[in-house]
C-alpha positions in Angstrom: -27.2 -33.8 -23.7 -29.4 -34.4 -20.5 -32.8 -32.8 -20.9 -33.8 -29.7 -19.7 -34.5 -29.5 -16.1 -36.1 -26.9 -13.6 -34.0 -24.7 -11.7 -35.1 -25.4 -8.0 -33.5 -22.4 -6.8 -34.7 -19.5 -8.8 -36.5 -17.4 -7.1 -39.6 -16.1 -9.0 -39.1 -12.6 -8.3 -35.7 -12.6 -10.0 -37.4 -12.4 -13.8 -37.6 -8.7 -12.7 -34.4 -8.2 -11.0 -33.6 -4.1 -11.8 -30.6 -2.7 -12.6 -30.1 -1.3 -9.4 -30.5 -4.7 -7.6 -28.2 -6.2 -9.9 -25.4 -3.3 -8.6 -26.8 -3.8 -4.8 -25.7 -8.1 -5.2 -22.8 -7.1 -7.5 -21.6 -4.9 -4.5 -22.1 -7.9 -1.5 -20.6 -10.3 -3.8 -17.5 -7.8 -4.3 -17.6 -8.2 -0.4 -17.4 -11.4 0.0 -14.5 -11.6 -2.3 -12.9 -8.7 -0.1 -13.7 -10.9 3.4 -12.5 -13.5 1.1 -9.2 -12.8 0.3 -8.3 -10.4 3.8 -8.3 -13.9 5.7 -6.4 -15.7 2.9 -3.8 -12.9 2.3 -3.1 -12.2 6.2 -0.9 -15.0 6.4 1.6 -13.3 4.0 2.1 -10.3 6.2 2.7 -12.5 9.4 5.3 -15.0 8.4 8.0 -13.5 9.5 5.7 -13.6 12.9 4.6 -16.9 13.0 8.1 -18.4 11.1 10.1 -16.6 14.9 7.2 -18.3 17.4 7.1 -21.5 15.9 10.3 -22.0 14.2 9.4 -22.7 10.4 11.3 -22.7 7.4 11.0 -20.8 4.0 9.8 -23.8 2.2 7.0 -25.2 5.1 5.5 -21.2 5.0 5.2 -21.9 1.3 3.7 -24.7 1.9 1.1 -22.9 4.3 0.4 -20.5 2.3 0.6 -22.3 -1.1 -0.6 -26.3 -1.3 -2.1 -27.0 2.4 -5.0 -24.4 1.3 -4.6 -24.8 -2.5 -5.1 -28.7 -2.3 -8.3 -28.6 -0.5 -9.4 -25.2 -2.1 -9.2 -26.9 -5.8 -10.3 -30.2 -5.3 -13.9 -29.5 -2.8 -14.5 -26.9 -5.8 -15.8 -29.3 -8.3 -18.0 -31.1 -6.5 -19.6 -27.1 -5.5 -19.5 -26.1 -8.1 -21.6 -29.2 -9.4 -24.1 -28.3 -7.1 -24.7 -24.6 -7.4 -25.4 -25.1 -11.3 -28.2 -27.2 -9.8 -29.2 -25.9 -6.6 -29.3 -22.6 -4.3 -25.5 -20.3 -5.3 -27.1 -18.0 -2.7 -26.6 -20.9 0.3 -23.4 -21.9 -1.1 -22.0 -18.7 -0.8 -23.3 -17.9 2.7 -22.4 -21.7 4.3 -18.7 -21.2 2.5 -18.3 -17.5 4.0 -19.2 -19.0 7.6 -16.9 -21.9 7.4 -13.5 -19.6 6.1 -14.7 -17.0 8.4 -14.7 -19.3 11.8 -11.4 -21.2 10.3 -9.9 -18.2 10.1 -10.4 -17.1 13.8 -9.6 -20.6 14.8 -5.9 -20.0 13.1 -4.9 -17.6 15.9 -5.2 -20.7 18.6 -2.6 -22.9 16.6 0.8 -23.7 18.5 2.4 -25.8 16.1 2.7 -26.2 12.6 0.5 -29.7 12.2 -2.5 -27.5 13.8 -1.7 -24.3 11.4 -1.7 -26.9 8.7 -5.6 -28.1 9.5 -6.7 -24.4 10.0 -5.4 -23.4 6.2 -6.9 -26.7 5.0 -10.4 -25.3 6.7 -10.2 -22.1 5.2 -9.5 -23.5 1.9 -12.3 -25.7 2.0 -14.4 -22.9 2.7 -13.2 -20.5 0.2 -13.6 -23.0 -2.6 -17.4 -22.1 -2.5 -17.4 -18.6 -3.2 -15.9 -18.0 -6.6 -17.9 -20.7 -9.2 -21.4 -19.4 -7.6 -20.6 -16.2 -7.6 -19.2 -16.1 -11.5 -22.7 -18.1 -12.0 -24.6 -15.4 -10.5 -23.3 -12.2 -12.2 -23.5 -13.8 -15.8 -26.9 -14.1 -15.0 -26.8 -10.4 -13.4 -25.3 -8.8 -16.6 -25.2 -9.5 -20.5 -22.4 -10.7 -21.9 -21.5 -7.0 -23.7 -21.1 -6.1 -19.9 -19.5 -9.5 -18.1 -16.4 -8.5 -18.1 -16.4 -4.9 -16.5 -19.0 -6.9 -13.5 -16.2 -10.0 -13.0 -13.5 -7.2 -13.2 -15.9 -5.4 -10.1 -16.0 -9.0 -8.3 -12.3 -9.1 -8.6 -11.7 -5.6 -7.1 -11.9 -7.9 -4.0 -8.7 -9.7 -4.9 -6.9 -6.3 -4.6 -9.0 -4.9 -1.8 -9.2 -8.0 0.3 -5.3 -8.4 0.2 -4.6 -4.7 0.6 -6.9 -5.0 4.0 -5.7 -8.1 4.9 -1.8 -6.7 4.9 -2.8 -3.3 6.7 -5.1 -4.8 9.4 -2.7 -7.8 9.8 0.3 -5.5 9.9 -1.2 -3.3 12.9 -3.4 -5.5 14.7 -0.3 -7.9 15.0 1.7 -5.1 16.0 0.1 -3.8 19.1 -1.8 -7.5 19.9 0.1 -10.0 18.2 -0.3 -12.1 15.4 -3.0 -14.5 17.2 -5.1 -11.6 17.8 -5.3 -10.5 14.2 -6.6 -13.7 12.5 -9.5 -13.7 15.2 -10.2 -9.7 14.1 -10.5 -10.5 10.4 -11.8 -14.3 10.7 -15.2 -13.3 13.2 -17.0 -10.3 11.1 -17.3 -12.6 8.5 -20.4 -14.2 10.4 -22.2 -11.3 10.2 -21.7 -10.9 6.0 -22.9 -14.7 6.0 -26.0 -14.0 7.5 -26.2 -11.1 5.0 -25.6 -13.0 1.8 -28.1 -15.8 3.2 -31.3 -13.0 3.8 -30.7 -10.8 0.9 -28.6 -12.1 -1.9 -31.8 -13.2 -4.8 -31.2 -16.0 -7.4 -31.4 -14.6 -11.0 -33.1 -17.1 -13.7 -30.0 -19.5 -14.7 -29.3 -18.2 -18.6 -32.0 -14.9 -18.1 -28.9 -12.9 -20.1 -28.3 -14.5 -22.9 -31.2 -15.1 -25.1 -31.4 -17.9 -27.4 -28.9 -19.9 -25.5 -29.9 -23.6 -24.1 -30.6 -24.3 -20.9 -29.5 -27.8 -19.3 -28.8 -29.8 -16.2 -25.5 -31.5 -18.2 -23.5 -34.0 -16.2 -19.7 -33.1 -15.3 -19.2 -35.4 -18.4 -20.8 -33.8 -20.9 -19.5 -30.1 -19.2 -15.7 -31.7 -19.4 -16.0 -33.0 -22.9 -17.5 -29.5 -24.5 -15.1 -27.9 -22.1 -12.4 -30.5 -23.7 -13.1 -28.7 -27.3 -11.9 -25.3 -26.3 -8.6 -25.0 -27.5 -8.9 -21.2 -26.3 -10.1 -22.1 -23.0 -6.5 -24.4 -22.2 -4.3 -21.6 -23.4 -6.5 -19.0 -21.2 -6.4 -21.6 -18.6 -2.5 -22.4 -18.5 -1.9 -18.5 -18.9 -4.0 -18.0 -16.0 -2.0 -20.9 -13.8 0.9 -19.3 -14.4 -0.3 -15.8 -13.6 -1.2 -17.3 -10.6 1.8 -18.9 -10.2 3.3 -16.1 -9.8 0.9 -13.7 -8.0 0.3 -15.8 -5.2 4.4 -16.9 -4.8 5.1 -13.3 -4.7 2.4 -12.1 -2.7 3.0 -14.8 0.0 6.5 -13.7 0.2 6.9 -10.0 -1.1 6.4 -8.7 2.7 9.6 -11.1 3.8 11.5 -10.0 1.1 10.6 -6.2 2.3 11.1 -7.5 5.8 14.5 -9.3 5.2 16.6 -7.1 2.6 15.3 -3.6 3.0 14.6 -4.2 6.6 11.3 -2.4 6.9 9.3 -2.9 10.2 6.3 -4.8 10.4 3.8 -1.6 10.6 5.9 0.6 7.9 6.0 -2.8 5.4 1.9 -3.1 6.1 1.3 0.3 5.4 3.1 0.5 1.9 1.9 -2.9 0.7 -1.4 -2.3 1.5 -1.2 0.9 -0.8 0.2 -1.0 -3.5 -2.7 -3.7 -2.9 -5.1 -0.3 -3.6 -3.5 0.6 -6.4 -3.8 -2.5 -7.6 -7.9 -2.1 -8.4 -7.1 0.3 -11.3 -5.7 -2.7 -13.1 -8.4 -4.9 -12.2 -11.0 -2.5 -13.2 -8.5 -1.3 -16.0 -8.5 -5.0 -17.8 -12.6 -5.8 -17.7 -13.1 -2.4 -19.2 -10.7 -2.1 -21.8 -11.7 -5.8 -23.0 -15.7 -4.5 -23.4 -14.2 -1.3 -25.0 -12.0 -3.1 -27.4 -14.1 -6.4 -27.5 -17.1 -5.3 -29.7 -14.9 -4.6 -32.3 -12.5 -7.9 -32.3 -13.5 -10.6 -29.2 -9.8 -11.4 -29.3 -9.4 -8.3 -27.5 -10.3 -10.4 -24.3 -7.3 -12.1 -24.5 -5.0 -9.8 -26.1 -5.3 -7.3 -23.2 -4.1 -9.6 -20.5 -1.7 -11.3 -22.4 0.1 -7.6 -23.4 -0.2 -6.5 -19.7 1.3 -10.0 -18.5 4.4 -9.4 -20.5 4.7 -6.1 -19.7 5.0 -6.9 -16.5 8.5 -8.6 -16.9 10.6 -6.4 -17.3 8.5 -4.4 -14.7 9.8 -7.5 -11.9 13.8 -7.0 -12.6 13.2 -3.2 -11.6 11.0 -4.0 -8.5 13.4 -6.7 -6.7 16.4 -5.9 -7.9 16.2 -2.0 -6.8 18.6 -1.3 -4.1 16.1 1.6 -2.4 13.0 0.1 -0.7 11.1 3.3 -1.9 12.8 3.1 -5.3 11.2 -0.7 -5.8 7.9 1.0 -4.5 7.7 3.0 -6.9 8.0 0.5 -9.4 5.8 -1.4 -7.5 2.9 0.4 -8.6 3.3 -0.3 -11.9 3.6 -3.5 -11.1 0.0 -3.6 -9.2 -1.6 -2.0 -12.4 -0.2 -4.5 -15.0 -0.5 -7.7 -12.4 -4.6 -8.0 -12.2 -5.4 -6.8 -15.5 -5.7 -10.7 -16.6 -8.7 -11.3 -13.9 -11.8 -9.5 -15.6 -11.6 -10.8 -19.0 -10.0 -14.1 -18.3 -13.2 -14.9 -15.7 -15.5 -13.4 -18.4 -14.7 -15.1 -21.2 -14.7 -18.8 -19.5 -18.2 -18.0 -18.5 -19.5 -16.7 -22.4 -17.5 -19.8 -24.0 -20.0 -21.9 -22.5 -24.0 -22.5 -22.0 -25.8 -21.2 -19.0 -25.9 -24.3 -16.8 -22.3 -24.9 -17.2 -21.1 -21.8 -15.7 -20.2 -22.5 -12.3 -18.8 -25.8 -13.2 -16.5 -24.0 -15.9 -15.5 -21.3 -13.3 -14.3 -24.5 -11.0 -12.4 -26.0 -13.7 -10.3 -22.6 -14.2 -10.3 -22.0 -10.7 -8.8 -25.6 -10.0 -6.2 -25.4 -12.7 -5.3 -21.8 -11.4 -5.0 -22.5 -7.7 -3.4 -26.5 -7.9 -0.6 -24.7 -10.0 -0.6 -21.1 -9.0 -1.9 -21.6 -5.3 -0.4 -24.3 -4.5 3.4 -24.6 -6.4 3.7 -21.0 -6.6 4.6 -20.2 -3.2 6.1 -23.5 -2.0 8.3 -23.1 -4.9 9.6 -19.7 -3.9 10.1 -20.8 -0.7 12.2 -23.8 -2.0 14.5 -21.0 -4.1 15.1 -19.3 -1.9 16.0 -21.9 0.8 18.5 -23.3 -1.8 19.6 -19.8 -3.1 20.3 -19.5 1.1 23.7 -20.7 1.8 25.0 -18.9 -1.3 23.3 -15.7 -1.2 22.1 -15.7 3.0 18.7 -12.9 3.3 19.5 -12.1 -0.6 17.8 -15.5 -1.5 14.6 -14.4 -1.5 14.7 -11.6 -3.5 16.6 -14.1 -6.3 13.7 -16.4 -6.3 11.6 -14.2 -6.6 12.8 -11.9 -9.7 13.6 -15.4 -11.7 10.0 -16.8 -11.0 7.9 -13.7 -11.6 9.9 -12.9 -14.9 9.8 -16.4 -16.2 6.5 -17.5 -15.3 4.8 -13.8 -16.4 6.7 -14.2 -19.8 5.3 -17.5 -20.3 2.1 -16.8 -19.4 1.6 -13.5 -21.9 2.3 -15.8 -24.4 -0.4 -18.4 -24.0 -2.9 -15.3 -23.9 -2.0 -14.6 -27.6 -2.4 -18.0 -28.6 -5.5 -18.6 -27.0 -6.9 -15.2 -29.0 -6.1 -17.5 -32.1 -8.7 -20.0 -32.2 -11.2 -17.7 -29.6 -13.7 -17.0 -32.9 -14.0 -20.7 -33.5 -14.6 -21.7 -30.1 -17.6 -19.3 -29.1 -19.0 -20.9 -32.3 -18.7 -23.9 -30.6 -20.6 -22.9 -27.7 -23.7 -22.3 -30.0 -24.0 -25.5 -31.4 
């Protein structure tokens, strides 16, 4: 173990940081997230646009929206994440937000699909800079008897973000055209860079958890105690193929609203950006029931994602294979409570498994196993369903591919949850040794 080292970017007037600060940076960082995911999720509501201009097929709008960004996203996350558990989170965030945020903008010039592929690429790099930091910063925001409700606030912006990023892509593209819309979400994102950088403090690294040693370890020594959690794998493949499925479905639900029910570009918007709403109860719903139940047995913080993931498949055969658009709706909001519930105590529990200075660093390393699977197969692999499900089943395919993938991958994933609750009791011993 590599000696303890000063924290060059704590700020000295973060050993009093009050409550009410901690909710004022808990609140930009939820913003972030939101910005964050608005310019990642509008590409989902303007395929079938940008597919008619520029002539693309199912499986190269998968791989748009699924391993161009998911390759760069994963991989320049390590390295981040590397330097904010030794340097300024704060900066990180704020350089990452302006880099997505300009990226984005720049999407709307592409003409082809070579420069859509480099824009994606940008944004990805630049996204892969908010989520380690920002995990790093409200673990040192909030005790651990309170981590999970404040990562299940952060990850309000998942829901958020997306439901904004389908509503204001949906009309904006509409009456201005899909161009037009990526510049309208990617530019304001300046602004909350600048805000981040002016007024975001940097909490004492470990300040919330008392007793707990506080190192500069090298990506070595994180990897190999990281290697030890059996819990942390099984959270970790669980969480891939949550992902997996999430982000495959979400790149291609509005096509599959588009193509079979034959909703219009505005009317599809509208309703799946209500959905997208709905969907913070169950991100809210999962951090707080894990601190509720958690107390009383810590398997609780994998027990209440993994029962929500499998409730969620039988939840999928009613919601694409519904022959009423408003019918699967409806369904579809069950499906946007059960869907996020995994986030808050999944994020929470990587970040209490392991020692202070390790924490953006272990955030990367679920993040990267998350996105290189979820991200970046998930929706290429729809996409290639459903362009091989095509000649048999013509504008059906896609909703085929997508009821076999989510019910498959959400059953498989709700079981890894219950066996990572097995050995969870051993492994946070592990992490005080």
């Amino acid at each position: 173990m590599a000696t303890a080292a000063p924290d060059p970017a704590a700020d000295p007037a973060a050993n009093a940081i009050s409550p009410g600060y901690a909710r004022y940076a808990l609140g930009l960082l939820l913003g972030v997230y939101v910005f964050n995911f608005i310019d990642r999720q509008i590409l989902s509501i303007l395929l079938e646009n940008i597919r008619e201009e520029i002539e693309l097929s199912d499986t190269q709008l998968g791989f748009l929206g699924g391993i161009a960004f998911a390759l760069f996203y994963t991989f320049a996350g390590i390295p981040i994440a590397r330097w904010a558990d030794r340097g300024s989170r704060r900066n990180i965030i704020a350089i990452s937000v302006l880099i997505w945020s300009v990226m984005t903008a720049v999407t709307g010039a592409a003409r082809s699909f070579p420069m859509l592929l480099l824009a994606r690429i940008g944004v990805g790099v630049g996204e892969a800079g908010c989520s380690p930091p920002a995990h790093s910063l409200i673990s040192d925001y909030f005790p651990a008897e309170r981590r999970a409700t404040a990562l299940s606030i952060y990850a309000l912006g998942i829901p958020i973000g997306g439901a904004l990023g389908t509503l204001v892509g949906a009309w904006v593209g509409a009456w201005f055209g899909w161009r037009m819309a990526f510049v309208a979400v990617g530019l304001p994102g300046v602004l909350i860079a600048l805000v981040v950088r002016m007024t975001l403090k940097e909490p004492v690294r470990g300040s919330q958890d008392a007793g707990q040693q506080v190192a500069a370890e090298t990506t070595m020594e994180v990897l190999r105690f990281m290697a030890r959690l059996k819990s942390f794998w099984h959270l970790a493949w669980a969480g891939a193929l949550h992902a997996f499925v999430g982000y495959g479905a979400a790149l291609f639900v509005p096509s599959f609203f588009a193509r079979v029910h034959e909703m219009g570009l505005e009317e599809r918007g509208s309703w799946l950006a209500g959905l997208g709403l709905i969907g913070t109860v169950g991100t809210y719903l999962g951090g707080w029931l894990a601190d509720r139940l958690g107390p009383s047995d810590v398997r609780w913080y994998m027990w209440v994602p993994g029962i929500a993931t499998l409730f969620g498949v039988p939840i999928a055969f009613g919601y694409y294979m519904a022959p009423d658009p408003y019918v699967a709706l409806s369904v579809g909001v069950l499906a946007a409570i059960a869907g996020p519930m995994y986030l808050g105590p999944s994020f929470a529990m990587t970040q209490t498994l392991v020692k202070p200075h390790m924490r953006a660093m272990a955030s990367a390393i679920l993040l990267f196993i998350l996105n290189l699977i979820g991200l970046g197969i998930g929706p290429w692999f729809v996409g290639f369903v459903s362009d091989q499900l095509a000649p048999t089943y013509g504008v059906e395919s896609i909703r085929y591919a997508l009821v076999s993938v989510v019910m498959v991958g959400n059953a498989w994933a709700g079981i890894h949850y219950l066996l990572a609750a097995r050995t969870l009791k051993a492994d946070l011993e592990i992490r005080n040794t």
